[in-house]
N, C-alpha and C positions, 0 to 999 in steps of 0.2 A: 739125546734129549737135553734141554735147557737144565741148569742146576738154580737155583733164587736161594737166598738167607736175608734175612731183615737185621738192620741194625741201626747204629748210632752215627750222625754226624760227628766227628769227636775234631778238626778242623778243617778250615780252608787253605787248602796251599795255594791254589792260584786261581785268579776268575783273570779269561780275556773274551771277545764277543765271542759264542757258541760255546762254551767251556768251562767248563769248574774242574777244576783238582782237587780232591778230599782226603781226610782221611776218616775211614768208619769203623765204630766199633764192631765187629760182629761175635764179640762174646769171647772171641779170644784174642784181645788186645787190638790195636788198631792197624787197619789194612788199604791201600790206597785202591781209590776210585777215583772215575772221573764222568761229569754228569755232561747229557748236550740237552741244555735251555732249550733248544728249539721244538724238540720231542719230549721232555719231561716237566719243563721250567725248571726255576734254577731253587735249590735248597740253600738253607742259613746251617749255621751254629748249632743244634742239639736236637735237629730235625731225625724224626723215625724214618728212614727209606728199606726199600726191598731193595738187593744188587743182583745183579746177573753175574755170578762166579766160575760161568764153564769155561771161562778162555782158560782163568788161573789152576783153575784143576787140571786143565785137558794138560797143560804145562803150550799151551801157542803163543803167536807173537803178541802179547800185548802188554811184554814189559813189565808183568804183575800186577796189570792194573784191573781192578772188579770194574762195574757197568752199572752207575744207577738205572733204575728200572720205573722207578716208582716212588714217589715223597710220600707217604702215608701222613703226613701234617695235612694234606688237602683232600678235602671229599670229589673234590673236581677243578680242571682246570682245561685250557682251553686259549686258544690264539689264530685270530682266523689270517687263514694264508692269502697270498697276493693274488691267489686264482683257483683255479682248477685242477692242476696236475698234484697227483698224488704219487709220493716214492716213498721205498718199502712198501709197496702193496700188497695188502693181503696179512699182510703181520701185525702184529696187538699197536707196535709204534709204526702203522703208515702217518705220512703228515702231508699236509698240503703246503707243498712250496710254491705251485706254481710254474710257469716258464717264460723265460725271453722272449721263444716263440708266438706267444698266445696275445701278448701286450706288444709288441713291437710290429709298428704296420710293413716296418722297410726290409721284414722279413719274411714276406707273405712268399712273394714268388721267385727267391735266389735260390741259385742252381750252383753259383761260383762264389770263389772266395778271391779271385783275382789276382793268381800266382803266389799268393801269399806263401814261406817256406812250412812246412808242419817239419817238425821233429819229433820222431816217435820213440820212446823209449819204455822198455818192459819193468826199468826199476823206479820206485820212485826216488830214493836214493840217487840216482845220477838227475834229476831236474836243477840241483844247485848247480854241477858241473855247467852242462846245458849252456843256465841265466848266466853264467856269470863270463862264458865264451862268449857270445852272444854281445852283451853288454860290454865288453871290453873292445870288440872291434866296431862294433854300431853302437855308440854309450845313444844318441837319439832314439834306437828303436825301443815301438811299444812291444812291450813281447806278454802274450796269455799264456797261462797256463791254465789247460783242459786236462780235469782228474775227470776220468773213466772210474767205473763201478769192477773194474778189475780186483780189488781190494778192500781195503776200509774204505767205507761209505761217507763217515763225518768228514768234510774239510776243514773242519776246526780242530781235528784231533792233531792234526799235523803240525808240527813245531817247525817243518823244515819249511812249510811254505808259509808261514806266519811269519818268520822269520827272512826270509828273500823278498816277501811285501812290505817290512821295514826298512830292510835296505836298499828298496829303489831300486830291484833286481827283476821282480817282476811288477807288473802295472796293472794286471788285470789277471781275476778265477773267474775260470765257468765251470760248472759239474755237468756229469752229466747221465745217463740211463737212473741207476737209482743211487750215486752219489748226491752230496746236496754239501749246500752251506757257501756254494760262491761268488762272487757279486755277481755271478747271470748264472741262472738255471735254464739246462738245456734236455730235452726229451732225450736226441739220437747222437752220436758220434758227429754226424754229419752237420745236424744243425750246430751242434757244439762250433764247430769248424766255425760255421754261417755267423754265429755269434760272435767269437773274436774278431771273426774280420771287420762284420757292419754294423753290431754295437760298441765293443770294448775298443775297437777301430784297431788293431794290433796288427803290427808290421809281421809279427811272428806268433807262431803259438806250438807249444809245450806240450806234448800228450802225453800222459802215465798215469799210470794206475797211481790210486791212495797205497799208505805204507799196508804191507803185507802179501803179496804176490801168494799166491797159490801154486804148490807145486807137488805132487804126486809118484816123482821116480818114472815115470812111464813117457811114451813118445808123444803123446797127445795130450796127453792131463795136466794140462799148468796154463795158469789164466794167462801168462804171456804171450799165449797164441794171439790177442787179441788185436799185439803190434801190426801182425798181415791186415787185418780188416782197415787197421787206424789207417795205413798205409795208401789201401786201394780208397776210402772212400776221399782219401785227399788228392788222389790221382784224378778220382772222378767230379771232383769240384774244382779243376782247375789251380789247384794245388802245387806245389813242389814237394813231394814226399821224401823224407829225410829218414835215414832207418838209424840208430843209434845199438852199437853191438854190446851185447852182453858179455864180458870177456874179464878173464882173473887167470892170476898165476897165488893167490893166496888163498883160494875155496879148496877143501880139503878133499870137496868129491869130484872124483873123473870124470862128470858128464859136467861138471862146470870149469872146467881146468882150460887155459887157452880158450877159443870160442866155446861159448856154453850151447849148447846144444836146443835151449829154448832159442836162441838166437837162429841156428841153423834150421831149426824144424820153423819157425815163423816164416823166413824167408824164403824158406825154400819151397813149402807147402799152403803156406796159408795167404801168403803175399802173390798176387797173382798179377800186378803191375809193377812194368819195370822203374824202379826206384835206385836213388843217390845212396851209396853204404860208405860211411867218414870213417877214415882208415888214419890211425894218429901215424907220423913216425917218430916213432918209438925209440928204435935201431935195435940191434942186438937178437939174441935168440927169441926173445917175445914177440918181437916184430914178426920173425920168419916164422914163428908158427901160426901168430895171426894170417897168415897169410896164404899156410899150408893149409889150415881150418876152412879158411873162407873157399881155397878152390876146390879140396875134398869133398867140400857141402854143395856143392856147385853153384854160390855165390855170385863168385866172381864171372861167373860166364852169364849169370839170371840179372842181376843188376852192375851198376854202374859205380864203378870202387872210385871213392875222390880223397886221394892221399894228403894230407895238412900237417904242416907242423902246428904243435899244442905246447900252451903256457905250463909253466910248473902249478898246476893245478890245489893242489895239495898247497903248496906254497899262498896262492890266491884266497883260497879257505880261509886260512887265518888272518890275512889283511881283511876280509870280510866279517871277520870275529864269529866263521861260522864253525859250526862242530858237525863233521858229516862224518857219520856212520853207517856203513850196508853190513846186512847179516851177522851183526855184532862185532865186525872188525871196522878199526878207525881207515879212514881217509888214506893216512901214510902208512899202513898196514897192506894196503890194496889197491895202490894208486893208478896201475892199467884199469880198474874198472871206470873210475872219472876220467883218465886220459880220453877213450875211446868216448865218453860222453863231452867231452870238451870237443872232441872233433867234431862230432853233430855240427853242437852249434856253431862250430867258424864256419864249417858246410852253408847254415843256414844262413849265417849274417853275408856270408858273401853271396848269398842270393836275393838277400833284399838290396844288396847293392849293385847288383848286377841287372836285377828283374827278369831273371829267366832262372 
């Protein structure tokens, strides 16, 4: 069950579009939050608000940050959406955002995306790796990135892709099932795809979940399975399906060590077309067990391994002035798991250059 406390604006750390950062008093001393405009409006300076506190108690990912809920300065508020479609349904915050689909006539009856490459990847975390492959050997292409409802829902909450949109690393958001907040709003995975292709016009596009993956301990329970679906419905729109591997030699638990095992159960189970899997070379023992992983899982015999050499990644980061972190360890803490995301995308750029 939800936990609520009511308290104090006590300041503003940060406002960019969809986002406020706060800090609130709630009776014992000040506690950050962060508000989405789009669902609440936005509060001032010494505003009463209600927070949603159950991430920081449950102790999950959200960094320590509460959840305005509610400005109690207003008896009513109110913002009408660009249409019809309603995400979070059924919850106290559904909102009308609307969709690309509903307003765009030149998407009535597309079926294809036009070889366009998709890259699918389970973290959100590796989407910098990705852009920033991508962009270095295609610097021309357009590349989308499609957040999935895999995760957090806000695209505004995201620092990492607010951040790759000022560096000219991505060009274009679309959200999509009940994700929201990206320049195209999209119903299904599918249209999402239809989206970047024939409105955002994008040479490439970017699949992964918002920050926060879902994961369970178990062989089926973790929202990463989602990468098979991402995979087949790009096969099925004329697509080039790009799979992006889940892979660490720094994660402490043995179902994520070498191939992680969301990797292996996606591909193995859930991906039911045969797809591109971007194999870095690495060299050395990580290599070989990458490799050991992939044919154990019977990977390499279900799809098609395309081995690439990858930039120093890690290195690329910080000429980008960006700070990526997966699972609370830095970049150069964990640097096979962006390798293996780096590969994707030279997989992908050399498909927009190839056209097959």
């Amino acid at each position: 069950m939800p936990s609520f406390r009511s308290g104090t604006v006590t300041a503003i750390l940060e406002e960019r579009p969809g986002l406020q950062r706060v800090e609130v008093d709630l009776g014992d001393g000040a506690e950050r939050a962060y508000v989405l405009p789009q669902l609440t409006g936005a509060v001032a300076l010494g505003d009463r608000v209600v927070v949603n506190t159950t991430a920081v108690e449950l102790g999950l990912g959200t960094g320590g940050w509460h959840v305005v809920h509610w400005n109690l300065e207003r008896d009513r508020w109110s913002e009408k959406g660009p249409g019809h479609i309603i995400k979070s349904r059924y919850t106290s915050l559904q909102a009308d955002v609307g969709s690309s689909e509903e307003h765009l006539e030149e998407l009535a009856e597309v079926e294809s995306i036009d070889g366009m490459p998709v890259v699918a990847a389970a973290l959100h975390s590796q989407v910098p790796a990705i852009a920033i492959a991508i962009k270095d050997r295609r610097p021309e292409a357009k590349v989308a990135y499609v957040m999935t409802d895999g995760a957090g829902l806000p695209l505004a909450l995201s620092d990492t892709v607010a951040q790759l949109c000022d560096r000219g690393l991505l060009d274009a958001t679309v959200t999509c099932g009940h994700a929201f907040g990206g320049d195209f709003e999209a119903v299904s995975i599918f249209s999402a795809l239809a989206v970047a292709r024939h409105a955002a016009k994008a040479d490439v596009a970017i699949v992964a979940m918002g920050p926060g993956i879902v994961g369970t301990n178990t062989r089926l329970g973790f929202s990463g399975m989602e990468v098979g679906g991402i995979l087949d419905a790009a096969a099925a729109l004329d697509g080039v399906p790009i799979a992006t591997l889940r892979a660490s030699f720094a994660d402490p638990r043995p179902r994520h060590e070498g191939l992680s095992h969301h990797t292996a159960t996606a591909l193995r189970l859930a991906c039911r077309e045969r797809v591109r899997v971007a194999l870095p070379l690495i060299g050395g023992p990580e290599e070989q067990r990458l490799r050991d992983d992939l044919a154990q899982a019977g990977i390499t015999d279900r799809h098609d391994i395309v081995e690439v050499e990858v930039p120093d990644v890690v290195a690329r980061f910080a000429e980008h002035d960006l700070e990526v972190v997966s699972m609370g360890r830095a970049a150069a803490d964990d640097p096979v798991l962006f390798q293996v995301a780096a590969a994707a995308g030279i997989v992908a750029a050399d498909a927009i250059a190839s056209g097959s």
